[in-house]
Backbone as JSON, one array per atom type, in Angstrom:
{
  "sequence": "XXXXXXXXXXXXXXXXXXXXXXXXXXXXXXXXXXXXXXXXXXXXXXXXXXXXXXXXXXXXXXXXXXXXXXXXXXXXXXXXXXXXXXXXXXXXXXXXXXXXXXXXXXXXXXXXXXXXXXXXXXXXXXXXXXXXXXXX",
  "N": [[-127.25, 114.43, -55.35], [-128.73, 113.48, -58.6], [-128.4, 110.3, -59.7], [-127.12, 108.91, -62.94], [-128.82, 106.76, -65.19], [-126.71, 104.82, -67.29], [-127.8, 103.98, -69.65], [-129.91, 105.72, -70.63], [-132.17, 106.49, -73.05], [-132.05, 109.28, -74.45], [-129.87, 110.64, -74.06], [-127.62, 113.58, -74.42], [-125.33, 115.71, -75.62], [-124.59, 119.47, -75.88], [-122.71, 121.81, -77.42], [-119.43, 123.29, -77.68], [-117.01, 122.43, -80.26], [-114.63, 123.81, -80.47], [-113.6, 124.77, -78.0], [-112.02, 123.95, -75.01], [-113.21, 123.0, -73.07], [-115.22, 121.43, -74.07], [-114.86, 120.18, -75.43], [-113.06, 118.02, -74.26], [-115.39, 117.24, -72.67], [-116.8, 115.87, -73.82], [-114.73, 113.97, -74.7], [-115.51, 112.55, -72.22], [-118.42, 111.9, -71.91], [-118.56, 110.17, -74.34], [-117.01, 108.04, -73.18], [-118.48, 107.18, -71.59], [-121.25, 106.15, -72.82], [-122.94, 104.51, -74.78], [-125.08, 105.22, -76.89], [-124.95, 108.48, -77.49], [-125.98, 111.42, -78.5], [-124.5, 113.88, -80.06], [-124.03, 117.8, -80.17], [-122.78, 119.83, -81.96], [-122.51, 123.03, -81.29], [-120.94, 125.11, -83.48], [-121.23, 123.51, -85.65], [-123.75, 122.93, -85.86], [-126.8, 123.76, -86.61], [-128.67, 125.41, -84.13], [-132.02, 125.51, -83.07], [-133.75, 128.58, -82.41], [-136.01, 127.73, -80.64], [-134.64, 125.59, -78.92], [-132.72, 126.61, -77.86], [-133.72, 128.21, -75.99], [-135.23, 126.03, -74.71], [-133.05, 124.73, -73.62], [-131.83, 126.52, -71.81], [-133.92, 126.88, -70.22], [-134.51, 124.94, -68.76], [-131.5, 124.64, -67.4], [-132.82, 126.21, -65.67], [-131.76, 129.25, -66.27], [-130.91, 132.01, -67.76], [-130.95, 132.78, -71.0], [-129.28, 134.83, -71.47], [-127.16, 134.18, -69.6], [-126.08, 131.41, -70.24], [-124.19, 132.73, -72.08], [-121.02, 133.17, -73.4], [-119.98, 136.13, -72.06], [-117.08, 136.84, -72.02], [-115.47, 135.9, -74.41], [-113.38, 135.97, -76.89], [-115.08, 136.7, -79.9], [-117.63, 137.17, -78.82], [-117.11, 139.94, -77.66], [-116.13, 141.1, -79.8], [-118.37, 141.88, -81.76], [-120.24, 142.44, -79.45], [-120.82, 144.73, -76.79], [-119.58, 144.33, -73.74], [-121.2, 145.28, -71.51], [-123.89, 144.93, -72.48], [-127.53, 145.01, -72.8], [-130.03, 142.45, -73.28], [-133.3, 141.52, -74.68], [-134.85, 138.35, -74.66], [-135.26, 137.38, -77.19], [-133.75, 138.6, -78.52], [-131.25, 137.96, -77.63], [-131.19, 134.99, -78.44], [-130.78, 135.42, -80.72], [-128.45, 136.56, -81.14], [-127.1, 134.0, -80.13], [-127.34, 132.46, -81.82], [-125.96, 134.04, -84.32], [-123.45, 133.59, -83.34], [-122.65, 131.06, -82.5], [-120.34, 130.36, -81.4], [-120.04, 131.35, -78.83], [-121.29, 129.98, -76.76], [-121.14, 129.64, -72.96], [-120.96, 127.17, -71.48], [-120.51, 123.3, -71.91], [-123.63, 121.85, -72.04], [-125.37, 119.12, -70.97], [-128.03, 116.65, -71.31], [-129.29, 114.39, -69.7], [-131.13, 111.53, -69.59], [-133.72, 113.24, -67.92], [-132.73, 115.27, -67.22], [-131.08, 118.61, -66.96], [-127.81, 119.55, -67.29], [-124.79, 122.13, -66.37], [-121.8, 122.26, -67.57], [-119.52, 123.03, -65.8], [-116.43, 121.78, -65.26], [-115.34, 119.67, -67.02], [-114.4, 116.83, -65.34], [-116.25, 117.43, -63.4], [-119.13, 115.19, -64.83], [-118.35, 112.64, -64.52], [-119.11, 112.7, -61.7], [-121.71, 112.31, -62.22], [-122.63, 110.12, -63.36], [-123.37, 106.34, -63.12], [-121.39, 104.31, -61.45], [-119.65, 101.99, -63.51], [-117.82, 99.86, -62.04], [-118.93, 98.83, -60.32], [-119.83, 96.62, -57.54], [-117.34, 95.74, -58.22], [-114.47, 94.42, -56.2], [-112.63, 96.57, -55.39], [-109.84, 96.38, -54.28], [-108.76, 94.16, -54.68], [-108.14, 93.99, -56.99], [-105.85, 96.05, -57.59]],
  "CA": [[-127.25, 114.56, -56.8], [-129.19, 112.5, -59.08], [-127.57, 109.56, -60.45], [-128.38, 108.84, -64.24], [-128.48, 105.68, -66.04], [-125.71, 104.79, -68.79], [-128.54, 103.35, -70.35], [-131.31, 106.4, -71.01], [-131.92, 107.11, -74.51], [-132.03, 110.62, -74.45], [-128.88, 111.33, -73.46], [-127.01, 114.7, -75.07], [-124.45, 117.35, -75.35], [-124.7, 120.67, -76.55], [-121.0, 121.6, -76.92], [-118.94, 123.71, -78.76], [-115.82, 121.49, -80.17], [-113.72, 124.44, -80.91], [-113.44, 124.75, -76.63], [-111.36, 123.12, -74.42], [-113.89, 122.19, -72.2], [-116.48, 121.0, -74.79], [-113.89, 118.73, -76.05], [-112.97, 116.94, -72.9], [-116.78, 116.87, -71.76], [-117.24, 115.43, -75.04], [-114.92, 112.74, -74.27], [-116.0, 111.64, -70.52], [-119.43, 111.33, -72.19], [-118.1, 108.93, -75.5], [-116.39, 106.83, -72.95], [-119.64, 106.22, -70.68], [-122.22, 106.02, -73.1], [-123.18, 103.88, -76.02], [-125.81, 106.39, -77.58], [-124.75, 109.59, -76.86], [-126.35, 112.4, -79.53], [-123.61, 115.24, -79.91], [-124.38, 118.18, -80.89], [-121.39, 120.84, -82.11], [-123.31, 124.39, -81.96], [-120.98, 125.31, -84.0], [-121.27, 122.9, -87.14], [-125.09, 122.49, -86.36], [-127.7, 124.92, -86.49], [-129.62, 125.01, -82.74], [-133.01, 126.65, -83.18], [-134.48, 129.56, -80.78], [-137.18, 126.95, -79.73], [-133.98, 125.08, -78.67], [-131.98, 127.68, -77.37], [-134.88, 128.57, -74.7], [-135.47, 124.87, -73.62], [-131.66, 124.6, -72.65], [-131.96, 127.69, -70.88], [-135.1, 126.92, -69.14], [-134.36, 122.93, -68.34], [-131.12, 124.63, -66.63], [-133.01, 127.27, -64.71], [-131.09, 130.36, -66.54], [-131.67, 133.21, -68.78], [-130.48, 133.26, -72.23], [-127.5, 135.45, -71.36], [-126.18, 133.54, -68.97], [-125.58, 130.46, -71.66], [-123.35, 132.99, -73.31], [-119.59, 133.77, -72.86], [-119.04, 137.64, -72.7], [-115.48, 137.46, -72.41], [-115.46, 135.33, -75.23], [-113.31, 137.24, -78.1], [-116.34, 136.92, -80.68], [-118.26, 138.02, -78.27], [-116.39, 141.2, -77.77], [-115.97, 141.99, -81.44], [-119.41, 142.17, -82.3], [-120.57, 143.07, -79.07], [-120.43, 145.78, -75.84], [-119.67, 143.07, -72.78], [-122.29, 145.29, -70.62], [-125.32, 144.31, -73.64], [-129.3, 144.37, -72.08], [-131.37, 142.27, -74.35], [-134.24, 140.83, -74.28], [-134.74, 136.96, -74.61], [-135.18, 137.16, -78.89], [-131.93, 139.08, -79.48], [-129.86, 136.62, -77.05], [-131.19, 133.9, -79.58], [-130.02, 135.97, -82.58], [-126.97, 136.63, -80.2], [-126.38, 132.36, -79.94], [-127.84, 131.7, -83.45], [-125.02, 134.17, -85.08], [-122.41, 133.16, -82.82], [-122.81, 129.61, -81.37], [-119.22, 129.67, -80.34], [-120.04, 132.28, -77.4], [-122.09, 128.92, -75.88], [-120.41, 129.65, -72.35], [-120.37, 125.95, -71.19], [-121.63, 122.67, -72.41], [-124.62, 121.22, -71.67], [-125.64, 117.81, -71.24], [-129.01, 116.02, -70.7], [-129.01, 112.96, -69.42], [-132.74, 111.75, -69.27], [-134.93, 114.63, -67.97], [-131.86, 116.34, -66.21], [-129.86, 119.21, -67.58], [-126.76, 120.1, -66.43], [-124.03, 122.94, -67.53], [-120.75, 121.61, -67.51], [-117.97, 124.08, -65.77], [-115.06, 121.31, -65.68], [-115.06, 118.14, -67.79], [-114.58, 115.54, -64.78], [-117.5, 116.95, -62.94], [-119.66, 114.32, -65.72], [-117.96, 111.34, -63.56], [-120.02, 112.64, -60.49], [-123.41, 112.66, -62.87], [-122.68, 108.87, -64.05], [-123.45, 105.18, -62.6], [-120.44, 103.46, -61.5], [-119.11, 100.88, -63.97], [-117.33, 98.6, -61.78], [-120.21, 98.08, -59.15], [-119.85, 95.29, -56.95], [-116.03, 95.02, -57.52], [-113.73, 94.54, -54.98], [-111.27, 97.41, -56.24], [-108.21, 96.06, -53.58], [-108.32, 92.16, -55.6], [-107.56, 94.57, -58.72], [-105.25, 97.12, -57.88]],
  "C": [[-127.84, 113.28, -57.4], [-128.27, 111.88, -60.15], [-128.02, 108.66, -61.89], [-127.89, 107.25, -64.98], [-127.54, 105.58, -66.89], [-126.74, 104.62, -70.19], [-130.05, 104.33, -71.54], [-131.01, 106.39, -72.52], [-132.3, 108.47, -75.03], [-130.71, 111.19, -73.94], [-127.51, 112.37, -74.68], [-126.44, 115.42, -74.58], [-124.37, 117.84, -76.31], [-123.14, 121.05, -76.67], [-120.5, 122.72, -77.75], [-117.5, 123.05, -79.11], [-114.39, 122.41, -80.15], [-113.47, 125.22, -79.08], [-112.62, 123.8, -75.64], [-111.93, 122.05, -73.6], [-114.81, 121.36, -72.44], [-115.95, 119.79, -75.4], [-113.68, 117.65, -75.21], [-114.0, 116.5, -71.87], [-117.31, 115.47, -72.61], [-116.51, 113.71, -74.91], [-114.94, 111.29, -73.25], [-117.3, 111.05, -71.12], [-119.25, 110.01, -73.61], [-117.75, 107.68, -74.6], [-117.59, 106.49, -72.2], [-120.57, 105.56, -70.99], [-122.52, 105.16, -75.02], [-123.96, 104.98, -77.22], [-125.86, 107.24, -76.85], [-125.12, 110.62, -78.49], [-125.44, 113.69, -78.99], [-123.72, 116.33, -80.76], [-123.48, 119.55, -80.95], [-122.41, 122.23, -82.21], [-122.62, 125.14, -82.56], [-120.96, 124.81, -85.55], [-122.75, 122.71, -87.37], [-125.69, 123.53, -85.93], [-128.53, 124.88, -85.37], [-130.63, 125.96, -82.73], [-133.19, 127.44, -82.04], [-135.03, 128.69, -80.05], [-135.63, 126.27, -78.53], [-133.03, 125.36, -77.63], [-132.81, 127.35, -75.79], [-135.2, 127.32, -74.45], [-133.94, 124.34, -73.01], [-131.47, 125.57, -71.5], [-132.77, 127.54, -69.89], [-134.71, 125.42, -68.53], [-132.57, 123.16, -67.15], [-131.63, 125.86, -65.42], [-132.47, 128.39, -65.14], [-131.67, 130.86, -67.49], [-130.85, 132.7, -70.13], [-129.31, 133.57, -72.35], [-126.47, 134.9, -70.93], [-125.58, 132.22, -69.61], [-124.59, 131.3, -72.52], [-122.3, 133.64, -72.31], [-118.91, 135.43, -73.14], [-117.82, 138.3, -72.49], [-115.26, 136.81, -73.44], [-114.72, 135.88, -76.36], [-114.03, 136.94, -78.86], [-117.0, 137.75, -80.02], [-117.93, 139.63, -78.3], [-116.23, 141.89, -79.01], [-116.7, 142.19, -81.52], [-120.15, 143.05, -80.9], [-120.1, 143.78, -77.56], [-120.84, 144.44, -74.34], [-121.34, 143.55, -71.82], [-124.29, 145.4, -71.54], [-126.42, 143.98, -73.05], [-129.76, 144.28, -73.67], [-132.21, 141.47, -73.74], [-134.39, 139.23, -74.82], [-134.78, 136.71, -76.48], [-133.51, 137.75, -79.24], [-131.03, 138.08, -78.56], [-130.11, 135.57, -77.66], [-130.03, 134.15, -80.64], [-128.58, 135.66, -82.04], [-126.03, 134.63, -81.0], [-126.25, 131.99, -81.52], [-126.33, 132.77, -84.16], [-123.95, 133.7, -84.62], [-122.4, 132.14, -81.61], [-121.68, 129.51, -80.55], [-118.9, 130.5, -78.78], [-121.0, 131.25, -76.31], [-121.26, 128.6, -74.54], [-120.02, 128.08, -72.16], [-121.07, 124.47, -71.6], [-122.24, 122.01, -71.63], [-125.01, 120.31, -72.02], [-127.12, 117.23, -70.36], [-129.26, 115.1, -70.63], [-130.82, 112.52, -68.83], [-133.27, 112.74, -69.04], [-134.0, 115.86, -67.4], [-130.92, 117.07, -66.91], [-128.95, 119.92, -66.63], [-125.86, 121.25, -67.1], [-122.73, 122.3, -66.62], [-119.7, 122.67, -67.0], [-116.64, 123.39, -65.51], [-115.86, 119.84, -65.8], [-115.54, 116.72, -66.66], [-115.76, 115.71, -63.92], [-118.87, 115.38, -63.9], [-119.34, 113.37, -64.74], [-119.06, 111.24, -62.37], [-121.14, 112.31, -61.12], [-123.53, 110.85, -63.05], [-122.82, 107.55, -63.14], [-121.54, 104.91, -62.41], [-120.18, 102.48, -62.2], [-118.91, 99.93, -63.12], [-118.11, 98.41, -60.51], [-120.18, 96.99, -58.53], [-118.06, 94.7, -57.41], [-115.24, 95.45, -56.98], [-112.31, 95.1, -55.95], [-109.71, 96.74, -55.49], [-107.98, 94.62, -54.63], [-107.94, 93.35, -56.93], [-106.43, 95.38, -59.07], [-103.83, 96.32, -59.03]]
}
């Protein structure tokens, strides 16, 4: 696994805050990173263009970025739903909070987040060069 600077300046999460997991991704990345751009999909508007380069930067479709057990999801729509890559926009764009998991890009690398402390594995070591036994 590639190991990413603390330092890049590109480094982001897509998130939804109203998630358990988007919350506690949210703050492994606050504590590692000085400039960290956060971005709530549901308080901020994430265009189609936007949509489809998260999707494509992790290798996945459209759909698979979305949570269809999600209850939103389910109210509005039928869990077994074929669309094509414009209506799973509309899909995200009316209901950001079906954003299955968040996503974070750390320089050129995107990742999707399915538990919080994975992030630790993605990150430099802080205490580098010290001798953890002189500290315990």
């Amino acid at each position: 696994m590639t190991v990413i600077s603390k330092n890049s300046k590109t480094n982001k999460i897509f998130y939804n805050s109203e998630s358990t997991i988007g919350k506690q991704t949210l703050g492994y990345l606050n504590g590692s990173f000085k400039s960290l751009l956060s971005i709530d999909v549901t308080k901020t508007k994430v265009t189609g263009t936007q949509w489809k380069e998260l999707a494509d930067g992790l290798n996945m479709s459209l759909e698979d970025l979305t949570d269809k057990n999600h209850p939103e999801f389910k109210k509005h729509y039928d869990k077994h739903l074929s669309l094509d890559e414009t209506d799973w926009i509309k899909v995200l764009n009316a209901h950001p909070e079906v954003l299955k998991n968040p996503i974070i890009i750390l320089g050129e690398k995107y990742y999707k987040i399915e538990n919080p402390s994975d992030v630790e594995k993605l990150l430099e070591p802080n205490s580098k060069g010290i001798d953890e036994k002189k500290h315990i």
